[in-house]
PDB file of N, CA, C and O in Angstrom:
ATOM      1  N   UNK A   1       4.335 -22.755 -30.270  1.00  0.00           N
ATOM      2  CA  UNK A   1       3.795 -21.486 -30.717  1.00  0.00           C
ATOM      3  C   UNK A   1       2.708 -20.977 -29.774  1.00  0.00           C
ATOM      4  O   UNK A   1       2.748 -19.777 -29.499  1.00  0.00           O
ATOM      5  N   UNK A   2       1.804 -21.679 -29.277  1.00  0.00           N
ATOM      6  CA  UNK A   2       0.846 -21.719 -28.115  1.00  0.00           C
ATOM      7  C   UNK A   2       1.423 -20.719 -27.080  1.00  0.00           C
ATOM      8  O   UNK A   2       1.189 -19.554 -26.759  1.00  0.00           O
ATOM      9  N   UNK A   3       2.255 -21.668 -26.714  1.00  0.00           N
ATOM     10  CA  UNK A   3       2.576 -21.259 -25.288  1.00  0.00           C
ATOM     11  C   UNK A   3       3.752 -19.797 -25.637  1.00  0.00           C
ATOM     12  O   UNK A   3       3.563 -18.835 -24.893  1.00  0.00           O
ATOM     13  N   UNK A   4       4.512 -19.692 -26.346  1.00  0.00           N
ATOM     14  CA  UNK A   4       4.624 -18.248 -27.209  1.00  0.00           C
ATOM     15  C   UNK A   4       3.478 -17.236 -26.913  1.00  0.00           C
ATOM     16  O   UNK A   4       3.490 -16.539 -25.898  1.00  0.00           O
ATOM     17  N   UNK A   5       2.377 -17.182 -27.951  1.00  0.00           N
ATOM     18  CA  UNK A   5       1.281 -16.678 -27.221  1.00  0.00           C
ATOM     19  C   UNK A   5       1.040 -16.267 -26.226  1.00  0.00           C
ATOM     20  O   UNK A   5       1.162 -15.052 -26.076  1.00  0.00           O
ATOM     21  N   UNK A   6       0.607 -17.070 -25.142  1.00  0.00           N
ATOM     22  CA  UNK A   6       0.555 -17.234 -23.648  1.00  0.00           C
ATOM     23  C   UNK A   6       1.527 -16.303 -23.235  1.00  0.00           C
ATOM     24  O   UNK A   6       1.138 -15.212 -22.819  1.00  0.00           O
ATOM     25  N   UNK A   7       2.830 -16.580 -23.287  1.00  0.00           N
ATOM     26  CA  UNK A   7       3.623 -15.710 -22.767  1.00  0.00           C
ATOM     27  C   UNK A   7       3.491 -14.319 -23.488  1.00  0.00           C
ATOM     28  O   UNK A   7       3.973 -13.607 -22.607  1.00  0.00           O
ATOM     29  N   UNK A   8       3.238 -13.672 -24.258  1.00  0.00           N
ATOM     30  CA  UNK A   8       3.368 -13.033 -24.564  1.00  0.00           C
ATOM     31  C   UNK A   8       2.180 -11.926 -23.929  1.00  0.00           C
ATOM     32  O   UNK A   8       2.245 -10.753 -23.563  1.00  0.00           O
ATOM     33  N   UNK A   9       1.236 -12.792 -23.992  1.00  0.00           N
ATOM     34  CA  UNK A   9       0.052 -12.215 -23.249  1.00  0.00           C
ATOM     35  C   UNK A   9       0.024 -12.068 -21.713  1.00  0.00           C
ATOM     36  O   UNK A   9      -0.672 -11.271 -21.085  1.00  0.00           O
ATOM     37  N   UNK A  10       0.836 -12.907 -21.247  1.00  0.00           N
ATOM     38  CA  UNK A  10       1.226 -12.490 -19.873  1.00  0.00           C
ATOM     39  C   UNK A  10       2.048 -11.488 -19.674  1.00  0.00           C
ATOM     40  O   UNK A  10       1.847 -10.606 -18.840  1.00  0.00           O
ATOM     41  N   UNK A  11       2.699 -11.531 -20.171  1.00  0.00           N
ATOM     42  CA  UNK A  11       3.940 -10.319 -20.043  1.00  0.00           C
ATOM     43  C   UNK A  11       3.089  -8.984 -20.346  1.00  0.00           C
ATOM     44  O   UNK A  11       3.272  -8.101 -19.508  1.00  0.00           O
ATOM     45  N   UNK A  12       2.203  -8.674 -21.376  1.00  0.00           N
ATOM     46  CA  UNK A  12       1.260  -7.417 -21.507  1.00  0.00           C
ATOM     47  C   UNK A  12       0.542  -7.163 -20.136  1.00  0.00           C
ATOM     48  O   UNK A  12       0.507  -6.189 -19.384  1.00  0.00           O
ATOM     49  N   UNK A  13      -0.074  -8.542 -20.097  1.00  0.00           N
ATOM     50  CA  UNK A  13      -1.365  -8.441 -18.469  1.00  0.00           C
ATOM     51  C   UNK A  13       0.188  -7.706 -17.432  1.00  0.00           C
ATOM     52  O   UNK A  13      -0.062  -6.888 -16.547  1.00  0.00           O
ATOM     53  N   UNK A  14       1.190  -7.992 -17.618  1.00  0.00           N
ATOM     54  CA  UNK A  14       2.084  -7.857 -16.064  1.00  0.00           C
ATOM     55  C   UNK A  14       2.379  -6.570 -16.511  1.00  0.00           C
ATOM     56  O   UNK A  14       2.307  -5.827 -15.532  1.00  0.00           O
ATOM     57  N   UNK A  15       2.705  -5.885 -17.615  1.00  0.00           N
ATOM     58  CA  UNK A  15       2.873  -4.248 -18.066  1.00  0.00           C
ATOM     59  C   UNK A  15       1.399  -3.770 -17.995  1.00  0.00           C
ATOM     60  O   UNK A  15       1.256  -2.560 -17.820  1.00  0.00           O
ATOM     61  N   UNK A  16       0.772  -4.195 -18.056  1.00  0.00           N
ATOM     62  CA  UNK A  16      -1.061  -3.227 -17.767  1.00  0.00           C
ATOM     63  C   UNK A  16      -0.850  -3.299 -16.011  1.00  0.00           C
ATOM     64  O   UNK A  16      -0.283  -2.326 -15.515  1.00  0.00           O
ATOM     65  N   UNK A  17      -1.174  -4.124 -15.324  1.00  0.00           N
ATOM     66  CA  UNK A  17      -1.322  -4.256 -13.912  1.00  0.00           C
ATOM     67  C   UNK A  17       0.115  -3.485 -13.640  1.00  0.00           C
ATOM     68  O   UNK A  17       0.056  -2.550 -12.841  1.00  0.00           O
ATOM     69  N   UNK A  18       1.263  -3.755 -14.163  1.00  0.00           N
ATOM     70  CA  UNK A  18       2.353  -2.445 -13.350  1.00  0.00           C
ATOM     71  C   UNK A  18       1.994  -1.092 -13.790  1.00  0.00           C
ATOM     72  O   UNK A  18       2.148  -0.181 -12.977  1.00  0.00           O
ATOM     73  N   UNK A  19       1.532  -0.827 -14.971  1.00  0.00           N
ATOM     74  CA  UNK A  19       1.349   0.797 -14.856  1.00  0.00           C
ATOM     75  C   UNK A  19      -0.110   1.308 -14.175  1.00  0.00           C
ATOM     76  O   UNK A  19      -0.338   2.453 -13.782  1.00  0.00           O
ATOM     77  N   UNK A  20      -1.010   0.195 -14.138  1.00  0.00           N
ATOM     78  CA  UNK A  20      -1.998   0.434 -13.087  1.00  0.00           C
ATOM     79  C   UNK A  20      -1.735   0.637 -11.579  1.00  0.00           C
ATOM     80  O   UNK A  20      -2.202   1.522 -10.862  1.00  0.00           O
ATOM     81  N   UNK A  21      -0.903  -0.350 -11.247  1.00  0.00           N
ATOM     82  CA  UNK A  21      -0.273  -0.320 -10.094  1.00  0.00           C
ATOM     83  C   UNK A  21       0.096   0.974  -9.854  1.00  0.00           C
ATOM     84  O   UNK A  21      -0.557   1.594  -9.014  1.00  0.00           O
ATOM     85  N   UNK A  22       1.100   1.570 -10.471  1.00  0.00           N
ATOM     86  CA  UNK A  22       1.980   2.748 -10.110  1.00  0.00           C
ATOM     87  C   UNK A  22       0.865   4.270 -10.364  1.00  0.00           C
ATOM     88  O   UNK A  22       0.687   5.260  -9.655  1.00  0.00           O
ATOM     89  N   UNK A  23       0.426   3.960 -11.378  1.00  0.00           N
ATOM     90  CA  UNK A  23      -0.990   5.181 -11.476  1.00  0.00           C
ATOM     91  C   UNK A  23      -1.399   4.781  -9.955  1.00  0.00           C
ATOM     92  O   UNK A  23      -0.583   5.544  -9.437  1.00  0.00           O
ATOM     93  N   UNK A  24      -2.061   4.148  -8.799  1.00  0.00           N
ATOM     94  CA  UNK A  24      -2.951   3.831  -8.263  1.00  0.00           C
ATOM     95  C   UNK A  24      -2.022   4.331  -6.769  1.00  0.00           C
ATOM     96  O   UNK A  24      -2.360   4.857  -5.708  1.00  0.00           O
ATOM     97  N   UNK A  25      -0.918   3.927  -7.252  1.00  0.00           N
ATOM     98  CA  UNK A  25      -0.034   4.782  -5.883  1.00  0.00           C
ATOM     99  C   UNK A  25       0.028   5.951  -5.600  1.00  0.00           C
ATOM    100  O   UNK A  25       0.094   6.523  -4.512  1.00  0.00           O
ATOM    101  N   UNK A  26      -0.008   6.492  -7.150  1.00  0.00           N
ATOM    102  CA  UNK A  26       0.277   7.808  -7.173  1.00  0.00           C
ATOM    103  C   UNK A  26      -0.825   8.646  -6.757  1.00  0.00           C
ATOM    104  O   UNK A  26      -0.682   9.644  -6.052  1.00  0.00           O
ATOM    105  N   UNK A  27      -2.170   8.130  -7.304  1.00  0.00           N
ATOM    106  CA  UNK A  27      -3.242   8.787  -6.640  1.00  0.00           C
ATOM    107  C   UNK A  27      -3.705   8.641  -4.965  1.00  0.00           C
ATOM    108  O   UNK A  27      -4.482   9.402  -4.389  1.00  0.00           O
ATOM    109  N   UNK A  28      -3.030   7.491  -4.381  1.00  0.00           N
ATOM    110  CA  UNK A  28      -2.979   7.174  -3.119  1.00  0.00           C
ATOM    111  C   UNK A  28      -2.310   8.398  -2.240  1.00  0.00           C
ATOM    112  O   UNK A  28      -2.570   8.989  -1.192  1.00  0.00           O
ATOM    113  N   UNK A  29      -1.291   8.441  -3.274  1.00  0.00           N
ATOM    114  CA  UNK A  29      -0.259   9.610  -2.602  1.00  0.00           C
ATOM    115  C   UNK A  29      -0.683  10.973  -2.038  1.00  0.00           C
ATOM    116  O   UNK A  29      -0.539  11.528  -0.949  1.00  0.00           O
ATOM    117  N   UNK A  30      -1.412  11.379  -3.504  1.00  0.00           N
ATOM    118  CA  UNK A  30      -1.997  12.653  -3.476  1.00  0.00           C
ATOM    119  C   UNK A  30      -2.999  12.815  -2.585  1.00  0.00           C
ATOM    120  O   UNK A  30      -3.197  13.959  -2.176  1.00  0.00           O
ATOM    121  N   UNK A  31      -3.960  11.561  -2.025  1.00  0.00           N
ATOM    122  CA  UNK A  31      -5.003  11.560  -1.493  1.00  0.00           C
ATOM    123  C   UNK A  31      -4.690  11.623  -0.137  1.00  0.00           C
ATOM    124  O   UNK A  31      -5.445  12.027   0.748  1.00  0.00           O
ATOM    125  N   UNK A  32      -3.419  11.163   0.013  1.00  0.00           N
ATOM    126  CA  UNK A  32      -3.335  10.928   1.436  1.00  0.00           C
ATOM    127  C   UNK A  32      -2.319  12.052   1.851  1.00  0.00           C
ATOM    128  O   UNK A  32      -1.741  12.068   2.938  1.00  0.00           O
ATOM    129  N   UNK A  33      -2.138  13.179   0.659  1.00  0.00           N
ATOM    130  CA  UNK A  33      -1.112  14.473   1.307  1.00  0.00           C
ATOM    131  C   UNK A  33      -2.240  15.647   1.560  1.00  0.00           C
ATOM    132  O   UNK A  33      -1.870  16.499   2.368  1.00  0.00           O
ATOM    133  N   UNK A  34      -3.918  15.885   0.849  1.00  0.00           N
ATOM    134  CA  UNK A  34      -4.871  16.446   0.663  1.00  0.00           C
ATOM    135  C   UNK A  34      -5.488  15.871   1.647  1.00  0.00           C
ATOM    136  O   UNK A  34      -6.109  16.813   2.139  1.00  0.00           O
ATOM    137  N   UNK A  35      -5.908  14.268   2.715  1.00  0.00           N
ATOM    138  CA  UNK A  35      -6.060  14.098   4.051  1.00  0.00           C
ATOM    139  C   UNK A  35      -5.079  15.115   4.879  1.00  0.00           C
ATOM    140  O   UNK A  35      -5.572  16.060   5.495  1.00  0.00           O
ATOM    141  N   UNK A  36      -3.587  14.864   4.864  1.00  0.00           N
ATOM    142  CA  UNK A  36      -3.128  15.332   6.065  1.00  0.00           C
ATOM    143  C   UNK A  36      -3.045  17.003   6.098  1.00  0.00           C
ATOM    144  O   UNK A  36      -2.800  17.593   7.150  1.00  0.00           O
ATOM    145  N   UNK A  37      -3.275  17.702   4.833  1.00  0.00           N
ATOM    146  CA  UNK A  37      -3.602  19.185   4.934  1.00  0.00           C
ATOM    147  C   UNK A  37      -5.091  19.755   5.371  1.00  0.00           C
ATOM    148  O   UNK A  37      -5.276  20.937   5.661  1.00  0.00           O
ATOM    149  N   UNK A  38      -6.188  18.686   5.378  1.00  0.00           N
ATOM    150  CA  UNK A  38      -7.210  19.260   5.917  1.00  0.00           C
ATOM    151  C   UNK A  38      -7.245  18.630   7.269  1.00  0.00           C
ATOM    152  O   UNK A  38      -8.105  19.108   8.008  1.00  0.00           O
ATOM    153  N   UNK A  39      -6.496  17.645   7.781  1.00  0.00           N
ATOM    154  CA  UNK A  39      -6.806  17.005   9.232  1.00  0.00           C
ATOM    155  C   UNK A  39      -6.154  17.718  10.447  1.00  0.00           C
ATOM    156  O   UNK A  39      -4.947  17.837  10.235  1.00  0.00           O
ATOM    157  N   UNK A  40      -6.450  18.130  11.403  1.00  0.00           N
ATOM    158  CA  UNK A  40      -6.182  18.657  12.501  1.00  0.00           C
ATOM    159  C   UNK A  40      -6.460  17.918  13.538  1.00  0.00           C
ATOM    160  O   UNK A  40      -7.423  17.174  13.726  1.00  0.00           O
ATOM    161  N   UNK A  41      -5.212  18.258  14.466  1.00  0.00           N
ATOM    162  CA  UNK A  41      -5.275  17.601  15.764  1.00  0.00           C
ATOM    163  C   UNK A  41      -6.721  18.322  16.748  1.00  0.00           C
ATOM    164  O   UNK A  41      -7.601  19.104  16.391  1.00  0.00           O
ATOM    165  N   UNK A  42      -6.495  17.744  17.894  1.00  0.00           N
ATOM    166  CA  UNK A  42      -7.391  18.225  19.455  1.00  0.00           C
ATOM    167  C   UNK A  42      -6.750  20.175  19.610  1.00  0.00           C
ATOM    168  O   UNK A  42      -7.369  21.196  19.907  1.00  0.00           O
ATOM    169  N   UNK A  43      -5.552  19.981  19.311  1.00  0.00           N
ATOM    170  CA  UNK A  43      -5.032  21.593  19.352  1.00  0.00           C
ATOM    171  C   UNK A  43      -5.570  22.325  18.304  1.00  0.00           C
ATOM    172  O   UNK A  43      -6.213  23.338  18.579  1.00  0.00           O
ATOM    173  N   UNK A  44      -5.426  22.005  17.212  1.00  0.00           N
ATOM    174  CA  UNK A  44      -5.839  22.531  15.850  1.00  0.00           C
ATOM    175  C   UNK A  44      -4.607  22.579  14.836  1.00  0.00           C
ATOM    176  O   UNK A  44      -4.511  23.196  13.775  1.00  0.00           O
ATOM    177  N   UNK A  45      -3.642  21.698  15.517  1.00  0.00           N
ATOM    178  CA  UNK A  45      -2.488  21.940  14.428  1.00  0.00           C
ATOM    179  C   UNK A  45      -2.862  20.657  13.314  1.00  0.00           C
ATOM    180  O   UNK A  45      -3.565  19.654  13.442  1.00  0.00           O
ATOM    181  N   UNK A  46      -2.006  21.214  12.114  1.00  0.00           N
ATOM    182  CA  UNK A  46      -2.368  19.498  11.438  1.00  0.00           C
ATOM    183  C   UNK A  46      -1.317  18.324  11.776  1.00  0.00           C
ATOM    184  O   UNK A  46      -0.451  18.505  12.633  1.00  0.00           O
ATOM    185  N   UNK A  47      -1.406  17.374  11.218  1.00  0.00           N
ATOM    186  CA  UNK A  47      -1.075  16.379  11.464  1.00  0.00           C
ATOM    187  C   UNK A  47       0.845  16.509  10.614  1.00  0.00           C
ATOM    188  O   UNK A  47       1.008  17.158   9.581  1.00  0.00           O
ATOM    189  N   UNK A  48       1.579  16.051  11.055  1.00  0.00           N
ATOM    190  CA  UNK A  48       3.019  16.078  10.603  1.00  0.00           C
ATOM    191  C   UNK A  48       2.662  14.874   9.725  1.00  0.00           C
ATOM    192  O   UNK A  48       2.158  13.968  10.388  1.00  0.00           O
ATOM    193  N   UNK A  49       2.775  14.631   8.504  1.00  0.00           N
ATOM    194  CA  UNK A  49       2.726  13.180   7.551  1.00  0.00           C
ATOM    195  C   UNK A  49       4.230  12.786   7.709  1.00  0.00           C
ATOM    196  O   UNK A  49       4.411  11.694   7.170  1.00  0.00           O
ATOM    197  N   UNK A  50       5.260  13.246   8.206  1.00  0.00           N
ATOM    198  CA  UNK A  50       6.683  12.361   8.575  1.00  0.00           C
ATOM    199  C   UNK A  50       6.397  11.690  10.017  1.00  0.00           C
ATOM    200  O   UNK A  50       7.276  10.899  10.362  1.00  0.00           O
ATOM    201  N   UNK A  51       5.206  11.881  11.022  1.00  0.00           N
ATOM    202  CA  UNK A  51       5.414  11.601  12.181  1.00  0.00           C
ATOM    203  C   UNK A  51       4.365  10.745  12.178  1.00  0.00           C
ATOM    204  O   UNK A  51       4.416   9.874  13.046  1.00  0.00           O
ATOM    205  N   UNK A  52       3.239  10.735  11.309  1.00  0.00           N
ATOM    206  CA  UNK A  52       2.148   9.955  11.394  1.00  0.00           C
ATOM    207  C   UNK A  52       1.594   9.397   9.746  1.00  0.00           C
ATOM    208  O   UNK A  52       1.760  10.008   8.690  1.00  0.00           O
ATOM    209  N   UNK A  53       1.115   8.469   9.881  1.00  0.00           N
ATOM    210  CA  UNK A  53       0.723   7.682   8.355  1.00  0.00           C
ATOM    211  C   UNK A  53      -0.793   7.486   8.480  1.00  0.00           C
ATOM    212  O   UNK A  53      -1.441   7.816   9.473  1.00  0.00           O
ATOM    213  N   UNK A  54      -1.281   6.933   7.407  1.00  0.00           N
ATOM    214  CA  UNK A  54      -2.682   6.635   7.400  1.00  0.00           C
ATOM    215  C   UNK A  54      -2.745   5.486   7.179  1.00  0.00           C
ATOM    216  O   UNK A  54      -2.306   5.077   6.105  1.00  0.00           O
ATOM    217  N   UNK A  55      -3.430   4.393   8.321  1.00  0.00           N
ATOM    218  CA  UNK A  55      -4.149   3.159   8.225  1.00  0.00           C
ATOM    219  C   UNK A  55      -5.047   2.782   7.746  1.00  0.00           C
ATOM    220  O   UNK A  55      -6.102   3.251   8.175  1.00  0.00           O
ATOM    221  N   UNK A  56      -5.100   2.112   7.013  1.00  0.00           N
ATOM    222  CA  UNK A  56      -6.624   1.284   6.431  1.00  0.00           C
ATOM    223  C   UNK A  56      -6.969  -0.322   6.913  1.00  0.00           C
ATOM    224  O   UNK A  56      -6.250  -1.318   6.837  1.00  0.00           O
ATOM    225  N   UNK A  57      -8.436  -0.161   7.468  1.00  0.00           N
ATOM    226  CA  UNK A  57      -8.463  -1.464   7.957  1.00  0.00           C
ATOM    227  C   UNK A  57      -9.055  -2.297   7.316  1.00  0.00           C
ATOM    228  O   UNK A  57      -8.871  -1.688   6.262  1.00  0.00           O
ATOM    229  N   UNK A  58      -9.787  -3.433   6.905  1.00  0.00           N
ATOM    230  CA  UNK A  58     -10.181  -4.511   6.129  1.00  0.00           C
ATOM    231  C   UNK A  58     -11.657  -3.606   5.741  1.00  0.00           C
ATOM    232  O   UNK A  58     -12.148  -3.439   4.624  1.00  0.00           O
ATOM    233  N   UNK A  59     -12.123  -3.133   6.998  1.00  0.00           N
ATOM    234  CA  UNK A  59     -13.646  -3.031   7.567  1.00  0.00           C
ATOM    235  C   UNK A  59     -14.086  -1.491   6.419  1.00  0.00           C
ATOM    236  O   UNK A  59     -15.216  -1.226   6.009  1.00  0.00           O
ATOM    237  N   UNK A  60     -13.141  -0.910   6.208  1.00  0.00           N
ATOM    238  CA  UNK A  60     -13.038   0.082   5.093  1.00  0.00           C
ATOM    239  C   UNK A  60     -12.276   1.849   6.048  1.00  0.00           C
ATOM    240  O   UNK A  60     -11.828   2.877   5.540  1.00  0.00           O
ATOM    241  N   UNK A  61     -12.509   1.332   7.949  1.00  0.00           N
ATOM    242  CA  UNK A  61     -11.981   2.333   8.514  1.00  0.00           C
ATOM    243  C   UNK A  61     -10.728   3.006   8.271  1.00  0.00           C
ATOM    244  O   UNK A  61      -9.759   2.295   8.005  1.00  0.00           O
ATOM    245  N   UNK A  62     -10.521   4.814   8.339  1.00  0.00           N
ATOM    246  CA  UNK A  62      -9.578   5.210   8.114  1.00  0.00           C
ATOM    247  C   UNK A  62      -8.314   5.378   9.703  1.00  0.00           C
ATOM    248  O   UNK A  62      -9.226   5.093  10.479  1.00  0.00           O
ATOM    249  N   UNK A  63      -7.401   5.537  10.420  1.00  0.00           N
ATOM    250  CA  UNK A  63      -7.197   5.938  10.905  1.00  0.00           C
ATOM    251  C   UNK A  63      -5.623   6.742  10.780  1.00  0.00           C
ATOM    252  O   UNK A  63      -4.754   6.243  10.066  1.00  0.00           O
ATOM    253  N   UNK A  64      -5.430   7.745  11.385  1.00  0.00           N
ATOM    254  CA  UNK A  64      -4.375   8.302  11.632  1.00  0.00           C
ATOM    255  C   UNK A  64      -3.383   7.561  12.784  1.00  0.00           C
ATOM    256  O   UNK A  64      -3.891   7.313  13.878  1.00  0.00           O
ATOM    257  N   UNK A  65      -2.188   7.261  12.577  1.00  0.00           N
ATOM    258  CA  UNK A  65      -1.337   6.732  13.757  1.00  0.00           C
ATOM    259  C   UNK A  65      -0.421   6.785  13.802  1.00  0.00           C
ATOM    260  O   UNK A  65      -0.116   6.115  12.815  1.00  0.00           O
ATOM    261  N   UNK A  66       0.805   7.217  14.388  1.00  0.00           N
ATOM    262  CA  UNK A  66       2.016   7.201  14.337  1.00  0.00           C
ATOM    263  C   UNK A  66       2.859   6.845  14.024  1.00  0.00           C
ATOM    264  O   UNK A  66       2.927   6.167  15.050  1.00  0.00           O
ATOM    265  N   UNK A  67       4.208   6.448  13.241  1.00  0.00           N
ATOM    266  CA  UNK A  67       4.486   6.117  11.988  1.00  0.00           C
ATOM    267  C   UNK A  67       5.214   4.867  12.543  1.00  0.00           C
ATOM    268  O   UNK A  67       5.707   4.131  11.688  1.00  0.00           O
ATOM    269  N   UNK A  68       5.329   4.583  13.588  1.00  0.00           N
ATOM    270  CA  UNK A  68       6.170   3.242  13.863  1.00  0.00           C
ATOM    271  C   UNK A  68       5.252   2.396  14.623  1.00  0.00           C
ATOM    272  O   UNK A  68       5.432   1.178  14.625  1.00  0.00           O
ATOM    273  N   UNK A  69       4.095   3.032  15.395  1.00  0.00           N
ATOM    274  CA  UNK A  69       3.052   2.176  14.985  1.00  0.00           C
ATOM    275  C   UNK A  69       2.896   1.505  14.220  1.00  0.00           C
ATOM    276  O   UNK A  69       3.134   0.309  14.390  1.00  0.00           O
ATOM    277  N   UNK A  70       2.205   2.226  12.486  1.00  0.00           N
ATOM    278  CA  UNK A  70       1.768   1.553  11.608  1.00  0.00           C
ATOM    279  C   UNK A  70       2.957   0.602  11.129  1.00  0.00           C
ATOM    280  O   UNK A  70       2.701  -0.560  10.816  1.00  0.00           O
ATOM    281  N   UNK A  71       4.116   1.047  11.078  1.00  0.00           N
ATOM    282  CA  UNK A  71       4.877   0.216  10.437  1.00  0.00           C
ATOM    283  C   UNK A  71       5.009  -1.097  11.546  1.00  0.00           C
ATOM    284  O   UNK A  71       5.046  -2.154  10.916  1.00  0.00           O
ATOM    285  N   UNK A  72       5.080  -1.277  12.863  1.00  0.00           N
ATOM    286  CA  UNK A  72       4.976  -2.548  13.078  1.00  0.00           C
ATOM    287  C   UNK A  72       3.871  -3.446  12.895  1.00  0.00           C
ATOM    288  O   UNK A  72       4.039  -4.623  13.213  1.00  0.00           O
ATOM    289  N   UNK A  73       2.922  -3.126  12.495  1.00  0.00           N
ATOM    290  CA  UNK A  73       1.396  -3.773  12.249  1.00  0.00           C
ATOM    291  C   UNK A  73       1.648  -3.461  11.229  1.00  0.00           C
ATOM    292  O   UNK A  73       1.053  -2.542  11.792  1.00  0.00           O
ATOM    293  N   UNK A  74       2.058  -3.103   9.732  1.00  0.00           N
ATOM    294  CA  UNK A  74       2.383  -3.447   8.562  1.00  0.00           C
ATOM    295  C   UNK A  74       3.648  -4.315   8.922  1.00  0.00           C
ATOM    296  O   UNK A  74       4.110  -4.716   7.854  1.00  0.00           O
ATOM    297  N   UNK A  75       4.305  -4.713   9.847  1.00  0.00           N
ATOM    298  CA  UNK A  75       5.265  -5.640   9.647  1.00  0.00           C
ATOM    299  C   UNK A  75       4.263  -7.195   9.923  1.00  0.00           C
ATOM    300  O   UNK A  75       4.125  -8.144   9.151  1.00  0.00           O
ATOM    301  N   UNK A  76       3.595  -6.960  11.511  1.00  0.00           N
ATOM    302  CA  UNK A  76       2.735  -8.288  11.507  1.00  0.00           C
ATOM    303  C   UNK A  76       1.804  -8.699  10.356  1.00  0.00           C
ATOM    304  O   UNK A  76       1.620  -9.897  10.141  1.00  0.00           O
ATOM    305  N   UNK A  77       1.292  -7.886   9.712  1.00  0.00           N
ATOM    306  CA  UNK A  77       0.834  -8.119   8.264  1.00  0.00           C
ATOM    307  C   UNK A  77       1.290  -9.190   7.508  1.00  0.00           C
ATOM    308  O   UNK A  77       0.783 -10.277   7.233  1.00  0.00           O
ATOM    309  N   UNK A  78       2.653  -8.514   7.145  1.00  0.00           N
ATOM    310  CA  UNK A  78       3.679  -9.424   6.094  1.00  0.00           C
ATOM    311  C   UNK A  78       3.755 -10.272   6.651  1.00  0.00           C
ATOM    312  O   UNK A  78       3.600 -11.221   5.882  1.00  0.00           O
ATOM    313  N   UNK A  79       4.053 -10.887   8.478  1.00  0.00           N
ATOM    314  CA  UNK A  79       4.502 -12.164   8.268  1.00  0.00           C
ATOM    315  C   UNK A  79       3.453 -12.843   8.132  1.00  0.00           C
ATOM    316  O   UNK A  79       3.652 -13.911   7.554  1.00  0.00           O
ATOM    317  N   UNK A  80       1.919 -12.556   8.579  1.00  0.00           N
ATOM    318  CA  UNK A  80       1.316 -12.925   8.298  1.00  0.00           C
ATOM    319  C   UNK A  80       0.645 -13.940   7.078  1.00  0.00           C
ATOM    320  O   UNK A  80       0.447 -15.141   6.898  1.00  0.00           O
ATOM    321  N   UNK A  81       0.448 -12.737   6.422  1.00  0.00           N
ATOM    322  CA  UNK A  81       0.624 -13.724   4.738  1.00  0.00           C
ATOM    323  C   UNK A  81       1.501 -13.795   4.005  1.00  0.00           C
ATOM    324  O   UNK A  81       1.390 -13.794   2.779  1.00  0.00           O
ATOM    325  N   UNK A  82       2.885 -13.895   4.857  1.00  0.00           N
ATOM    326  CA  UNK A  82       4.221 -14.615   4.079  1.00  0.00           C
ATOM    327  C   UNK A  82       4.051 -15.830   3.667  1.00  0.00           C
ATOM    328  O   UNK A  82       3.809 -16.648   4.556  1.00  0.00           O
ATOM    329  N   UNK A  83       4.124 -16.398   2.072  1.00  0.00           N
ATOM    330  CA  UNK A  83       3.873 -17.960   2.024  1.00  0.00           C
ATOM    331  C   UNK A  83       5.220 -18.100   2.659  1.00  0.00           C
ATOM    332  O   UNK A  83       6.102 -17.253   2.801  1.00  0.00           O
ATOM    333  N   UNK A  84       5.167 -19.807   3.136  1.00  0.00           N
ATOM    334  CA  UNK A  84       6.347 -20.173   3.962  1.00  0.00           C
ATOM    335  C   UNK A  84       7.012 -21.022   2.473  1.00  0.00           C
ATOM    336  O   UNK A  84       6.433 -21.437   1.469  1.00  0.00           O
ATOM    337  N   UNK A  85       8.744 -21.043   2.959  1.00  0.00           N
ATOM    338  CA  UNK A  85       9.889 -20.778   1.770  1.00  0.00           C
ATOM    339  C   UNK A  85       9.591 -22.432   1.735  1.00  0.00           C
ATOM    340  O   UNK A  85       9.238 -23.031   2.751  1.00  0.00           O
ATOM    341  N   UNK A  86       9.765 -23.053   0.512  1.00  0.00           N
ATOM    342  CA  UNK A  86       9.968 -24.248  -0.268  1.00  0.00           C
ATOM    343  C   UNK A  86      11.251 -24.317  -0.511  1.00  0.00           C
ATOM    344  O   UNK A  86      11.560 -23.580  -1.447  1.00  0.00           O
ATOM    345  N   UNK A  87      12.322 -25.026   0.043  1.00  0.00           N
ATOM    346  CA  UNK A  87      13.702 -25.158  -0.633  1.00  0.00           C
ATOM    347  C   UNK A  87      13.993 -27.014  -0.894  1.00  0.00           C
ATOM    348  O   UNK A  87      13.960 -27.985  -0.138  1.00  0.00           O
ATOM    349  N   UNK A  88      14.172 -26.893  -1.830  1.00  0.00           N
ATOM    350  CA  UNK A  88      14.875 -28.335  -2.496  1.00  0.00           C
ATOM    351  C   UNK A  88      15.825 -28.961  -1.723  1.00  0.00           C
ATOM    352  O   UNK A  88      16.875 -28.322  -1.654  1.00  0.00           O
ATOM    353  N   UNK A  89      15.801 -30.075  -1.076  1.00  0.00           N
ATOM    354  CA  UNK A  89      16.766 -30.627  -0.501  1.00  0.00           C
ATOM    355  C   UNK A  89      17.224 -31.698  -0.801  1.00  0.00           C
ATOM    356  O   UNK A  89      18.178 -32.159  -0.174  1.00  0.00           O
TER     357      UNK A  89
END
């Protein structure tokens, strides 16, 4: 019955943290489409958000960078803190 409980209470904590989660994207979203409408290049055009993304670094810096940029340094990321696979043998 305990551990009933337990689970049950986990499963709530994992439905609170997913609709937090998805609220928290969504405001990410908005924040980062209201960056790329006020940001302008050296020309004065703004920034294309299909051609460029927004970086965040540990340190709290923002930067603008090109979208396959960021995505390969969001790839070294992942392998980064990929735990390594456990298989039963």
């Amino acid at each position: 019955m305990e551990l009933r409980r337990e689970r049950d209470k986990l499963l709530q904590d994992k439905l609170s943290l997913d609709k937090r989660s998805v609220s928290l994207k969504h405001k990410f979203s908005v924040l980062e489409a209201q960056l790329f409408q006020r940001l302008q290049n050296e020309t004065g055009q703004q920034y294309d958000p299909q051609m460029y993304s927004v970086l965040h670094t540990d340190d709290g810096r923002v930067f603008i960078v090109p979208r396959d940029t960021h995505q390969q340094q969001h790839d070294e990321q992942k392998k980064r803190h990929r735990k390594p696979d456990h298989k039963d043998t």
